[in-house]
TORGU-696593 format. One record per residue (C-alpha): residue number from 1; y, x negated, z. Coordinates in Angstrom, 3 decimals. Layout:
BEGIN
[NUM; [Y; X; Z]],
...
***
This chain:
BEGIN
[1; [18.854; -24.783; 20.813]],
[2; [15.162; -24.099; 21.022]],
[3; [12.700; -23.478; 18.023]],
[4; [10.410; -20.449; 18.196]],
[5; [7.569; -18.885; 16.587]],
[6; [6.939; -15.494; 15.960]],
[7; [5.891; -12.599; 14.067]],
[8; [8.582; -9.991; 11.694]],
[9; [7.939; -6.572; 12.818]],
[10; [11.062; -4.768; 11.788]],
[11; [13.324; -5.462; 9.003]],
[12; [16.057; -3.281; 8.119]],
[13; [18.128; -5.999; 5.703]],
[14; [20.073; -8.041; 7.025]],
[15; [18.613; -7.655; 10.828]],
[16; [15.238; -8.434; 11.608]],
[17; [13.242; -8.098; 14.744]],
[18; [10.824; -10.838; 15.698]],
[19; [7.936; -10.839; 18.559]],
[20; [7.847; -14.251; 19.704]],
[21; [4.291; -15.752; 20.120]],
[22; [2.583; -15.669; 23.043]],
[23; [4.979; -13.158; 25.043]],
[24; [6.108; -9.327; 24.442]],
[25; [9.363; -10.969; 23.903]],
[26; [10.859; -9.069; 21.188]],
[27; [14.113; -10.481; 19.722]],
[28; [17.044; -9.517; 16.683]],
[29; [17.555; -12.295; 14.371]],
[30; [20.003; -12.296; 11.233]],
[31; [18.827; -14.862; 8.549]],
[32; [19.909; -18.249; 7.671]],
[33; [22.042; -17.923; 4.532]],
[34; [19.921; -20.897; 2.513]],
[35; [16.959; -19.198; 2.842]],
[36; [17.866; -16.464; 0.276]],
[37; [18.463; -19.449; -2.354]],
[38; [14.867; -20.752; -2.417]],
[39; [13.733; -19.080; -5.682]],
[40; [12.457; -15.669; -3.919]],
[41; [12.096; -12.797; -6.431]],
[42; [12.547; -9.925; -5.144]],
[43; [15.550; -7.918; -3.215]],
[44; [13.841; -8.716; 0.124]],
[45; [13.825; -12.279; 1.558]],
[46; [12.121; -11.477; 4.763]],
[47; [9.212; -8.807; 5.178]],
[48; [7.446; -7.267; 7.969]],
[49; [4.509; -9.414; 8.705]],
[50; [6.163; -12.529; 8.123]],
[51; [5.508; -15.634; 10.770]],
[52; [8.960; -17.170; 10.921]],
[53; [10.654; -19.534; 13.011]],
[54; [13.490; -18.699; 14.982]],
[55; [16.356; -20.984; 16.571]],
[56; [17.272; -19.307; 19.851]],
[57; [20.659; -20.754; 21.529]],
[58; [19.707; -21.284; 25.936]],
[59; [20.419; -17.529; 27.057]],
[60; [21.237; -15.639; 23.960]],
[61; [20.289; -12.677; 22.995]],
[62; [20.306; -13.255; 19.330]],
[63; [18.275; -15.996; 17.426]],
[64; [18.333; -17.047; 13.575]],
[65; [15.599; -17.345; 11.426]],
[66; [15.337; -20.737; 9.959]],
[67; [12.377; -20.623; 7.704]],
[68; [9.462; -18.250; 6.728]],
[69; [5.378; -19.211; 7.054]],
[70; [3.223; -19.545; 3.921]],
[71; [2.310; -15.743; 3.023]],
[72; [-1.562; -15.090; 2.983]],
[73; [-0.907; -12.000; 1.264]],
[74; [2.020; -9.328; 0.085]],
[75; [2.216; -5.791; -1.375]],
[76; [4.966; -4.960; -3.833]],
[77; [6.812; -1.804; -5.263]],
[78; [8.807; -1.621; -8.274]],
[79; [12.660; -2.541; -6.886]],
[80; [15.821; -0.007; -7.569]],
[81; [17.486; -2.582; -8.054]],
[82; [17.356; -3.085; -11.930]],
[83; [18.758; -6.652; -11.299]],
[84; [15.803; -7.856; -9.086]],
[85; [11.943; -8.087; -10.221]],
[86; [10.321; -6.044; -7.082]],
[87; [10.736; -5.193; -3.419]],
[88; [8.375; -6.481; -0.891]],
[89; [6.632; -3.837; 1.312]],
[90; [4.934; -5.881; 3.898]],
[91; [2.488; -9.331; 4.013]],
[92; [-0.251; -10.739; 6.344]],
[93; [-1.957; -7.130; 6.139]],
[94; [-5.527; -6.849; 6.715]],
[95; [-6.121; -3.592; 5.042]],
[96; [-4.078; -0.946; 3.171]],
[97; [-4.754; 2.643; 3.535]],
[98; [-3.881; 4.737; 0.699]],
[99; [-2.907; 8.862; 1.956]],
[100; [-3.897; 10.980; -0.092]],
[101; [-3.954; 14.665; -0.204]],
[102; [-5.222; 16.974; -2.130]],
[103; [-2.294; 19.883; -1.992]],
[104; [0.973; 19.915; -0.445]],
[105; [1.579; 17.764; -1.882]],
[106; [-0.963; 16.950; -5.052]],
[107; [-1.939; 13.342; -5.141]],
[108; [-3.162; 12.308; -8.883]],
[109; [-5.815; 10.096; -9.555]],
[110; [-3.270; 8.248; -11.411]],
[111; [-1.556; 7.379; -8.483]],
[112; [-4.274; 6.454; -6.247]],
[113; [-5.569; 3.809; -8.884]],
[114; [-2.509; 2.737; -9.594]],
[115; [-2.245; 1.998; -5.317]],
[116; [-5.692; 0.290; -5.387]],
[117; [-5.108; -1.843; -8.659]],
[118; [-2.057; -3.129; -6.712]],
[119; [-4.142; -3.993; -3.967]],
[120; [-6.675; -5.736; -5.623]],
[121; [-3.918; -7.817; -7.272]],
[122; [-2.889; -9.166; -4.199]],
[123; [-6.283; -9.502; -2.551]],
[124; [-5.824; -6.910; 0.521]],
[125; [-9.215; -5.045; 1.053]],
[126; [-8.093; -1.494; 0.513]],
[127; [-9.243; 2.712; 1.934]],
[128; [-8.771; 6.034; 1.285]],
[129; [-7.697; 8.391; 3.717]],
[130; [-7.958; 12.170; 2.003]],
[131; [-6.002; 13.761; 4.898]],
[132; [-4.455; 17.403; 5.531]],
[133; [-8.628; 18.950; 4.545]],
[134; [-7.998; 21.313; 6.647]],
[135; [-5.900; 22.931; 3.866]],
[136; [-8.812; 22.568; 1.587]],
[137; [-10.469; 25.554; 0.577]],
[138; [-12.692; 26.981; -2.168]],
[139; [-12.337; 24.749; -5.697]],
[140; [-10.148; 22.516; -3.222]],
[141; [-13.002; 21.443; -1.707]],
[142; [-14.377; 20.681; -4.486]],
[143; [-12.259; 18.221; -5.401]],
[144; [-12.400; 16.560; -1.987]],
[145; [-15.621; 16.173; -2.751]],
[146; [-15.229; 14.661; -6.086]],
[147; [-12.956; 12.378; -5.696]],
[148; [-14.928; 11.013; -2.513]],
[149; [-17.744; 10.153; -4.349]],
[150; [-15.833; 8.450; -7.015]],
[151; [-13.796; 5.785; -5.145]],
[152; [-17.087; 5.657; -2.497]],
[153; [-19.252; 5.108; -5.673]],
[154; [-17.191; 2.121; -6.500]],
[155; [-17.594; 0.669; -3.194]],
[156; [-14.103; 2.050; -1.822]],
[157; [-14.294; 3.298; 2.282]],
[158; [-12.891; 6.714; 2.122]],
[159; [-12.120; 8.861; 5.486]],
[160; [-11.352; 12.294; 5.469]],
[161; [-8.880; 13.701; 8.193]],
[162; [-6.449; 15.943; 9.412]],
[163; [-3.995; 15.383; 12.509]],
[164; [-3.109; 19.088; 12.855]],
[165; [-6.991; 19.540; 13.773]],
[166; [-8.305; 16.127; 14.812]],
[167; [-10.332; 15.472; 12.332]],
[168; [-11.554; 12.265; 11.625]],
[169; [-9.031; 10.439; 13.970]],
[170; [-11.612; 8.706; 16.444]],
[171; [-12.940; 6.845; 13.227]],
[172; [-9.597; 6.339; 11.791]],
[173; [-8.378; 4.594; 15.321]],
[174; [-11.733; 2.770; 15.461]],
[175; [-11.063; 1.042; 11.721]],
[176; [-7.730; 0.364; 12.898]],
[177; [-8.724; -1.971; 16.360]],
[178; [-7.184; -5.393; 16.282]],
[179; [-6.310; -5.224; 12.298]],
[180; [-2.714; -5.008; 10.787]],
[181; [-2.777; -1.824; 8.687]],
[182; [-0.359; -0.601; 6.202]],
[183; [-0.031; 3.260; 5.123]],
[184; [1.304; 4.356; 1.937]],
[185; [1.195; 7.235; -0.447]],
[186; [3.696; 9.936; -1.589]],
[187; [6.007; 10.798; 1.004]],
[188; [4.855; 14.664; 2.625]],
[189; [1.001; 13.293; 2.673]],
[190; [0.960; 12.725; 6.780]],
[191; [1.381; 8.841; 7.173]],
[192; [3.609; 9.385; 10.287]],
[193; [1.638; 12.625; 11.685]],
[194; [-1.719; 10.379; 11.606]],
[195; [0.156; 7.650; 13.358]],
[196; [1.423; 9.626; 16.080]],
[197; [-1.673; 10.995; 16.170]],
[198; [-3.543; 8.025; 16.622]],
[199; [-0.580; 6.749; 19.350]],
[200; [1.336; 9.218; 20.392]],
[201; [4.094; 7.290; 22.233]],
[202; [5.428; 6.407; 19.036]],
[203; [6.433; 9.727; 18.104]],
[204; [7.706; 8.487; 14.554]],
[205; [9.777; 11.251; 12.364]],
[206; [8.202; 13.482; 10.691]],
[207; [9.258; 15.429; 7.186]],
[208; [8.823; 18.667; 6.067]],
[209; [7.434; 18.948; 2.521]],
[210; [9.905; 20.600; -0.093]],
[211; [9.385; 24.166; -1.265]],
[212; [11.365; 23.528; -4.380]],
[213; [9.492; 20.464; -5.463]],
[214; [5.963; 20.293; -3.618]],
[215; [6.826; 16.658; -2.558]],
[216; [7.702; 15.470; 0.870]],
[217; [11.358; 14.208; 2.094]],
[218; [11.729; 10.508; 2.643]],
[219; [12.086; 9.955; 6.854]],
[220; [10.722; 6.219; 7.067]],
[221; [13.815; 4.427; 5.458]],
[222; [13.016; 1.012; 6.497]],
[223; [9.664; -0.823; 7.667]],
[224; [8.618; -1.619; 11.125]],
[225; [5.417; -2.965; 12.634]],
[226; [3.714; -0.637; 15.791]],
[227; [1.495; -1.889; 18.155]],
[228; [-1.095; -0.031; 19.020]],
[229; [-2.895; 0.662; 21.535]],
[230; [-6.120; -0.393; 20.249]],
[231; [-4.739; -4.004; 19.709]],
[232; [-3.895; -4.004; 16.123]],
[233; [-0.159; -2.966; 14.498]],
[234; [0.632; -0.458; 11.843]],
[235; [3.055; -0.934; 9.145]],
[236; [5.003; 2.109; 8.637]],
[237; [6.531; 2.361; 5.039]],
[238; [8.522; 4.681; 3.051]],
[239; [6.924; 7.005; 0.756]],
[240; [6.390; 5.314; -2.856]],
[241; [7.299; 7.696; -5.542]],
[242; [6.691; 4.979; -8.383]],
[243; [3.969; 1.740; -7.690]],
[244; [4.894; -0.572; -10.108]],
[245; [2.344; -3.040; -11.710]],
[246; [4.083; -6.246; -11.323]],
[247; [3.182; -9.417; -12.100]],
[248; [0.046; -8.231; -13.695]],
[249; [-0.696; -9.158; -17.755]],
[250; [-2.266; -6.340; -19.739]],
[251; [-5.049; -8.998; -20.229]],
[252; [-5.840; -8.913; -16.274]],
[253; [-5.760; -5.555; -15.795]],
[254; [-9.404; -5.113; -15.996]],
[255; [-9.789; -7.526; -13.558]],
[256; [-8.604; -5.257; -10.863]],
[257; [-11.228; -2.021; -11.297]],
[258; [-14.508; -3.569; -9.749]],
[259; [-16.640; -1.531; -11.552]],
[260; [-15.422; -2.388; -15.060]],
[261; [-14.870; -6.110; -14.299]],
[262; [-18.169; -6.044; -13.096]],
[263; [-19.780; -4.780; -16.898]],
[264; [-17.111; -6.794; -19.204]],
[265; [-19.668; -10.113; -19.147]],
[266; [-21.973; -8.447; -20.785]],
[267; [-18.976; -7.331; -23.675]],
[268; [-20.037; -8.437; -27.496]],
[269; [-16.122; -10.167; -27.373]],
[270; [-14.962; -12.366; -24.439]],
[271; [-11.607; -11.422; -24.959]],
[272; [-12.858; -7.402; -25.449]],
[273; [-10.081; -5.058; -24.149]],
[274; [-12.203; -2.312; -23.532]],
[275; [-10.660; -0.111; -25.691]],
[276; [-11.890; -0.150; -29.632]],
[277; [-14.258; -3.046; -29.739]],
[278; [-18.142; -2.487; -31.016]],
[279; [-20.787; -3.694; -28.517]],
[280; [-18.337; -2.813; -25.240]],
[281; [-20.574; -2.756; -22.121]],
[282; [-17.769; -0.481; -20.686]],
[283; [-17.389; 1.993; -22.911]],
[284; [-21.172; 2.119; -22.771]],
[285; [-21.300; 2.854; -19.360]],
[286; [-18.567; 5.342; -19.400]],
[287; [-20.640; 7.313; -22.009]],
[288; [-23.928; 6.448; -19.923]],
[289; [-22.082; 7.558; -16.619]],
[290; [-22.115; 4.675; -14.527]],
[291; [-18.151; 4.513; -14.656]],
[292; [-16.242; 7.531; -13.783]],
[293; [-14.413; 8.829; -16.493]],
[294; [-11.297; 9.679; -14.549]],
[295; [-10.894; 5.647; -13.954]],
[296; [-11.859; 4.423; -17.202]],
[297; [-9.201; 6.933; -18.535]],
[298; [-6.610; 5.618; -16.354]],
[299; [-7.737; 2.416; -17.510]],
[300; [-6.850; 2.659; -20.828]],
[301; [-4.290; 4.968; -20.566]],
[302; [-2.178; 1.953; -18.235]],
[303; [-3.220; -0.724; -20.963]],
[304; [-1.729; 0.914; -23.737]],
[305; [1.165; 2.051; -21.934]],
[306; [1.724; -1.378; -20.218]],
[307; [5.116; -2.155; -21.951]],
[308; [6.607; 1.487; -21.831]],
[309; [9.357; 2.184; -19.281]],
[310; [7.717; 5.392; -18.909]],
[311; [4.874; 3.762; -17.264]],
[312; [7.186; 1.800; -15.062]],
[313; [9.137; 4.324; -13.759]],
[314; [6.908; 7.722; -13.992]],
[315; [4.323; 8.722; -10.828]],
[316; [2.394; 10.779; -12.754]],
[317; [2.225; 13.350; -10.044]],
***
Protein backbone atom coordinates (compact mmCIF):
# COMPACT_ATOMS: atom_id res chain seq x y z
CA UNK A 1 0.00 0.00 0.00
CA UNK A 2 1.59 3.25 -1.03
CA UNK A 3 1.42 6.68 0.88
CA UNK A 4 0.45 9.77 -1.09
CA UNK A 5 0.26 13.38 -0.89
CA UNK A 6 -2.18 15.57 -2.14
CA UNK A 7 -4.46 18.37 -2.11
CA UNK A 8 -8.75 18.16 -1.01
CA UNK A 9 -10.59 19.71 -3.77
CA UNK A 10 -14.04 18.29 -3.36
CA UNK A 11 -15.74 17.19 -0.32
CA UNK A 12 -19.21 16.19 -0.28
CA UNK A 13 -19.15 14.26 3.43
CA UNK A 14 -18.21 11.30 3.59
CA UNK A 15 -16.35 11.22 -0.06
CA UNK A 16 -13.63 13.37 -0.80
CA UNK A 17 -11.67 13.97 -3.93
CA UNK A 18 -7.93 14.44 -3.71
CA UNK A 19 -5.33 15.73 -6.55
CA UNK A 20 -2.30 13.93 -5.84
CA UNK A 21 0.94 16.06 -5.93
CA UNK A 22 2.85 16.40 -8.71
CA UNK A 23 0.34 14.72 -11.34
CA UNK A 24 -3.39 15.64 -12.59
CA UNK A 25 -4.13 12.47 -10.86
CA UNK A 26 -7.35 13.07 -9.28
CA UNK A 27 -8.59 10.35 -6.87
CA UNK A 28 -12.01 9.50 -4.35
CA UNK A 29 -11.01 8.79 -0.91
CA UNK A 30 -13.46 7.96 2.11
CA UNK A 31 -11.82 8.86 5.52
CA UNK A 32 -10.17 6.88 8.12
CA UNK A 33 -12.70 6.45 10.93
CA UNK A 34 -9.99 7.71 13.85
CA UNK A 35 -9.53 10.74 12.31
CA UNK A 36 -13.00 12.12 13.26
CA UNK A 37 -12.00 11.37 17.09
CA UNK A 38 -9.06 13.80 17.30
CA UNK A 39 -10.86 16.68 19.10
CA UNK A 40 -12.11 18.50 15.71
CA UNK A 41 -14.97 20.96 16.37
CA UNK A 42 -16.94 21.32 13.90
CA UNK A 43 -19.43 18.96 11.66
CA UNK A 44 -16.70 18.76 8.97
CA UNK A 45 -13.49 16.73 9.52
CA UNK A 46 -12.03 17.25 6.14
CA UNK A 47 -12.30 20.62 4.05
CA UNK A 48 -11.51 21.66 0.65
CA UNK A 49 -8.00 22.89 0.69
CA UNK A 50 -6.76 20.44 2.97
CA UNK A 51 -3.12 18.66 2.17
CA UNK A 52 -3.81 15.11 3.29
CA UNK A 53 -2.21 11.93 2.92
CA UNK A 54 -3.71 9.20 1.20
CA UNK A 55 -3.00 5.27 1.38
CA UNK A 56 -3.61 3.98 -2.13
CA UNK A 57 -3.79 -0.06 -2.38
CA UNK A 58 -1.31 -1.17 -6.01
CA UNK A 59 -4.14 -0.60 -8.75
CA UNK A 60 -7.12 0.70 -6.93
CA UNK A 61 -9.18 3.10 -7.72
CA UNK A 62 -10.04 4.23 -4.29
CA UNK A 63 -7.52 5.47 -1.58
CA UNK A 64 -8.12 6.44 2.25
CA UNK A 65 -7.15 9.38 3.86
CA UNK A 66 -4.96 8.72 6.77
CA UNK A 67 -4.21 12.06 8.24
CA UNK A 68 -4.75 15.84 7.48
CA UNK A 69 -1.66 18.67 7.12
CA UNK A 70 -1.32 21.49 9.67
CA UNK A 71 -4.01 24.19 8.41
CA UNK A 72 -2.39 27.67 7.58
CA UNK A 73 -5.70 29.08 7.60
CA UNK A 74 -9.74 28.25 7.67
CA UNK A 75 -13.04 30.14 7.18
CA UNK A 76 -16.05 29.15 9.25
CA UNK A 77 -19.96 29.51 9.15
CA UNK A 78 -22.26 29.09 11.91
CA UNK A 79 -23.20 25.00 11.71
CA UNK A 80 -27.10 23.73 11.46
CA UNK A 81 -26.24 21.45 13.40
CA UNK A 82 -27.15 22.82 16.94
CA UNK A 83 -25.01 19.92 18.38
CA UNK A 84 -21.69 21.00 16.68
CA UNK A 85 -19.79 24.52 17.24
CA UNK A 86 -19.33 25.52 13.31
CA UNK A 87 -18.91 24.15 9.81
CA UNK A 88 -15.74 24.59 7.96
CA UNK A 89 -16.00 26.30 4.52
CA UNK A 90 -12.61 25.86 3.09
CA UNK A 91 -8.61 26.37 4.38
CA UNK A 92 -5.22 27.15 2.71
CA UNK A 93 -7.08 30.15 0.85
CA UNK A 94 -5.12 32.99 -0.27
CA UNK A 95 -7.85 35.49 -0.55
CA UNK A 96 -11.64 35.64 0.00
CA UNK A 97 -13.85 37.57 -2.19
CA UNK A 98 -16.92 38.81 -0.70
CA UNK A 99 -20.13 39.27 -3.70
CA UNK A 100 -21.91 41.76 -3.14
CA UNK A 101 -24.71 43.40 -4.90
CA UNK A 102 -26.43 46.15 -4.58
CA UNK A 103 -30.20 44.92 -5.75
CA UNK A 104 -31.47 41.65 -6.63
CA UNK A 105 -30.69 40.79 -4.25
CA UNK A 106 -29.79 43.74 -1.48
CA UNK A 107 -26.56 43.06 0.26
CA UNK A 108 -26.42 45.05 3.81
CA UNK A 109 -23.53 46.56 5.13
CA UNK A 110 -24.19 44.39 7.99
CA UNK A 111 -23.44 41.50 6.16
CA UNK A 112 -20.45 42.49 4.33
CA UNK A 113 -18.67 43.45 7.73
CA UNK A 114 -19.80 40.74 9.29
CA UNK A 115 -17.87 38.59 6.04
CA UNK A 116 -14.71 40.74 6.48
CA UNK A 117 -14.57 40.60 10.43
CA UNK A 118 -14.59 36.80 9.83
CA UNK A 119 -11.82 37.11 7.62
CA UNK A 120 -9.69 39.09 9.56
CA UNK A 121 -10.22 36.57 12.39
CA UNK A 122 -8.68 33.99 10.58
CA UNK A 123 -5.97 36.01 8.87
CA UNK A 124 -7.10 35.56 5.01
CA UNK A 125 -6.46 38.94 3.15
CA UNK A 126 -9.95 39.72 2.00
CA UNK A 127 -12.00 41.90 -1.48
CA UNK A 128 -15.00 43.16 -2.52
CA UNK A 129 -16.51 42.35 -5.63
CA UNK A 130 -19.83 44.81 -6.09
CA UNK A 131 -21.09 42.77 -9.09
CA UNK A 132 -24.47 42.79 -11.24
CA UNK A 133 -23.69 47.26 -11.74
CA UNK A 134 -25.09 46.94 -14.64
CA UNK A 135 -28.45 46.95 -12.78
CA UNK A 136 -27.38 50.06 -11.05
CA UNK A 137 -29.08 53.07 -11.91
CA UNK A 138 -29.90 56.54 -10.58
CA UNK A 139 -29.66 56.64 -6.40
CA UNK A 140 -28.30 52.96 -7.10
CA UNK A 141 -25.38 54.28 -8.25
CA UNK A 142 -25.03 56.15 -5.68
CA UNK A 143 -24.66 53.71 -3.38
CA UNK A 144 -22.12 51.83 -5.48
CA UNK A 145 -20.32 54.61 -5.08
CA UNK A 146 -20.57 54.92 -1.42
CA UNK A 147 -19.96 51.93 -0.30
CA UNK A 148 -16.72 51.77 -2.61
CA UNK A 149 -15.16 54.43 -1.00
CA UNK A 150 -15.87 53.15 2.40
CA UNK A 151 -14.32 49.63 2.41
CA UNK A 152 -11.47 51.28 -0.24
CA UNK A 153 -10.99 54.04 2.45
CA UNK A 154 -10.15 51.40 4.93
CA UNK A 155 -7.67 49.86 2.77
CA UNK A 156 -10.15 47.05 1.39
CA UNK A 157 -9.54 46.18 -2.77
CA UNK A 158 -12.95 46.52 -4.14
CA UNK A 159 -13.81 45.52 -7.99
CA UNK A 160 -16.83 46.34 -9.58
CA UNK A 161 -18.30 43.86 -12.27
CA UNK A 162 -20.90 42.35 -14.10
CA UNK A 163 -20.73 38.91 -16.13
CA UNK A 164 -23.90 39.62 -18.16
CA UNK A 165 -21.78 42.65 -19.70
CA UNK A 166 -18.11 41.90 -19.07
CA UNK A 167 -17.38 44.24 -16.90
CA UNK A 168 -14.53 44.16 -14.86
CA UNK A 169 -13.71 40.42 -15.60
CA UNK A 170 -10.10 40.87 -17.21
CA UNK A 171 -9.10 42.40 -13.71
CA UNK A 172 -11.06 39.98 -11.77
CA UNK A 173 -9.17 36.90 -13.75
CA UNK A 174 -5.89 38.84 -13.42
CA UNK A 175 -6.27 38.98 -9.26
CA UNK A 176 -7.18 35.50 -9.47
CA UNK A 177 -3.64 34.02 -11.40
CA UNK A 178 -1.93 31.34 -9.41
CA UNK A 179 -3.95 32.20 -5.97
CA UNK A 180 -6.62 29.91 -4.29
CA UNK A 181 -9.74 32.10 -4.09
CA UNK A 182 -12.87 31.57 -2.25
CA UNK A 183 -16.36 33.34 -3.21
CA UNK A 184 -19.05 33.91 -0.85
CA UNK A 185 -22.01 36.12 -0.26
CA UNK A 186 -25.83 35.63 -0.29
CA UNK A 187 -26.84 33.11 -2.62
CA UNK A 188 -28.55 35.08 -6.10
CA UNK A 189 -25.38 37.65 -5.99
CA UNK A 190 -23.48 35.89 -9.22
CA UNK A 191 -20.63 33.75 -7.56
CA UNK A 192 -21.17 30.97 -10.18
CA UNK A 193 -22.04 33.43 -13.27
CA UNK A 194 -18.52 35.27 -12.54
CA UNK A 195 -16.87 31.91 -12.42
CA UNK A 196 -18.10 30.67 -15.56
CA UNK A 197 -17.40 33.76 -16.75
CA UNK A 198 -13.96 33.87 -15.91
CA UNK A 199 -13.67 29.86 -17.19
CA UNK A 200 -16.22 28.93 -19.05
CA UNK A 201 -15.63 25.15 -19.28
CA UNK A 202 -16.83 24.89 -15.92
CA UNK A 203 -20.22 25.82 -16.65
CA UNK A 204 -21.24 25.59 -12.82
CA UNK A 205 -25.24 25.89 -12.04
CA UNK A 206 -26.65 28.76 -11.94
CA UNK A 207 -29.95 30.04 -9.77
CA UNK A 208 -32.55 32.19 -10.50
CA UNK A 209 -33.25 34.80 -7.80
CA UNK A 210 -36.78 34.45 -6.05
CA UNK A 211 -39.61 36.83 -6.90
CA UNK A 212 -41.32 36.12 -3.64
CA UNK A 213 -38.35 36.78 -1.44
CA UNK A 214 -35.63 38.91 -3.42
CA UNK A 215 -32.98 36.26 -2.39
CA UNK A 216 -31.35 33.74 -4.61
CA UNK A 217 -31.98 29.73 -4.52
CA UNK A 218 -29.19 27.66 -3.09
CA UNK A 219 -27.48 25.53 -6.36
CA UNK A 220 -23.83 25.00 -4.87
CA UNK A 221 -24.74 22.30 -2.17
CA UNK A 222 -21.35 21.13 -1.46
CA UNK A 223 -17.71 22.67 -2.00
CA UNK A 224 -15.31 21.88 -4.71
CA UNK A 225 -11.99 23.37 -5.77
CA UNK A 226 -11.70 24.56 -9.87
CA UNK A 227 -8.70 24.96 -11.57
CA UNK A 228 -8.37 27.55 -13.59
CA UNK A 229 -7.02 28.37 -16.34
CA UNK A 230 -4.90 31.07 -15.16
CA UNK A 231 -3.12 28.61 -12.70
CA UNK A 232 -4.85 29.28 -9.52
CA UNK A 233 -8.26 27.26 -8.13
CA UNK A 234 -11.54 28.67 -7.00
CA UNK A 235 -13.46 27.50 -4.13
CA UNK A 236 -17.02 27.37 -4.94
CA UNK A 237 -19.32 27.59 -1.78
CA UNK A 238 -22.87 27.68 -0.97
CA UNK A 239 -24.56 30.85 -0.39
CA UNK A 240 -24.26 31.95 3.47
CA UNK A 241 -27.51 33.22 4.70
CA UNK A 242 -26.13 33.66 8.41
CA UNK A 243 -21.94 34.27 9.06
CA UNK A 244 -21.55 33.45 12.41
CA UNK A 245 -18.85 35.11 14.66
CA UNK A 246 -17.24 32.18 16.17
CA UNK A 247 -14.62 31.88 18.30
CA UNK A 248 -14.36 35.57 18.64
CA UNK A 249 -14.68 37.33 22.47
CA UNK A 250 -16.65 40.56 22.54
CA UNK A 251 -13.28 41.92 23.90
CA UNK A 252 -11.51 41.11 20.37
CA UNK A 253 -13.93 42.28 18.29
CA UNK A 254 -12.32 45.54 17.74
CA UNK A 255 -9.43 43.91 16.81
CA UNK A 256 -10.84 42.87 13.53
CA UNK A 257 -12.00 46.56 11.93
CA UNK A 258 -8.48 48.02 10.92
CA UNK A 259 -9.48 51.32 11.15
CA UNK A 260 -10.74 51.29 14.75
CA UNK A 261 -7.96 48.97 16.03
CA UNK A 262 -5.77 51.26 14.52
CA UNK A 263 -7.18 54.56 16.91
CA UNK A 264 -7.94 52.39 20.26
CA UNK A 265 -4.01 53.07 21.52
CA UNK A 266 -4.58 56.30 21.77
CA UNK A 267 -8.09 55.40 24.09
CA UNK A 268 -8.02 57.25 27.77
CA UNK A 269 -8.82 53.26 29.07
CA UNK A 270 -6.76 50.26 27.82
CA UNK A 271 -9.51 48.09 28.25
CA UNK A 272 -12.03 51.00 26.49
CA UNK A 273 -14.87 49.21 24.59
CA UNK A 274 -15.56 51.88 22.40
CA UNK A 275 -18.84 52.36 23.36
CA UNK A 276 -19.53 54.86 26.58
CA UNK A 277 -16.07 55.62 27.79
CA UNK A 278 -14.81 59.54 28.06
CA UNK A 279 -11.56 60.26 26.17
CA UNK A 280 -12.41 57.37 23.26
CA UNK A 281 -10.12 58.05 20.26
CA UNK A 282 -12.88 56.16 18.28
CA UNK A 283 -15.75 57.74 19.00
CA UNK A 284 -13.71 60.85 18.29
CA UNK A 285 -12.99 59.97 14.99
CA UNK A 286 -16.39 58.79 14.16
CA UNK A 287 -17.66 62.31 15.12
CA UNK A 288 -14.46 63.86 13.31
CA UNK A 289 -15.15 61.56 10.19
CA UNK A 290 -12.21 59.58 9.84
CA UNK A 291 -14.32 56.29 10.58
CA UNK A 292 -17.34 55.66 8.58
CA UNK A 293 -20.29 55.73 10.51
CA UNK A 294 -21.96 52.79 8.85
CA UNK A 295 -18.92 50.53 10.41
CA UNK A 296 -18.61 52.04 13.67
CA UNK A 297 -22.44 51.42 13.92
CA UNK A 298 -22.11 47.90 13.07
CA UNK A 299 -19.47 47.92 15.50
CA UNK A 300 -21.32 48.55 18.34
CA UNK A 301 -24.38 47.32 17.32
CA UNK A 302 -22.44 43.42 17.12
CA UNK A 303 -20.80 44.18 20.65
CA UNK A 304 -23.84 44.70 22.41
CA UNK A 305 -25.66 42.11 20.70
CA UNK A 306 -22.77 39.55 21.02
CA UNK A 307 -24.66 37.09 23.36
CA UNK A 308 -28.19 37.36 21.64
CA UNK A 309 -29.33 34.42 19.49
CA UNK A 310 -30.73 36.98 17.34
CA UNK A 311 -27.35 38.01 16.36
CA UNK A 312 -26.36 34.44 15.78
CA UNK A 313 -28.88 33.41 13.67
CA UNK A 314 -30.30 36.76 11.86
CA UNK A 315 -28.52 38.11 8.30
CA UNK A 316 -29.69 41.30 8.65
CA UNK A 317 -30.59 41.50 5.03
Amino acid sequence: MELYSGLVIRSTGGQNSVKLDNTDRVIECSIRGKIRLKGIRSTNPIVVGDHVKVQIEENAEQGVIVSIDERRNYIIRRSINLSKESHILASNIDQVFLVATISEPTTTLMFIDRVLITAEAYSIPAKIIFNKVDLCTGPLLDKLAEYVTTYEEIGYKCLITSSTKGIGIEELNAEMSNKISMFTGHSGVGKSSLINTIEPGLTLKVGAISDAHSQGKHTTTFASMLELNNGGYVVDTPGIRAFGLLEIDREELSHYFPEIFAKSDNCKFHNCSHIHEPGCKVIEAVENGEIPFSRYDNYATIYLDKDDEKYRTDDYA
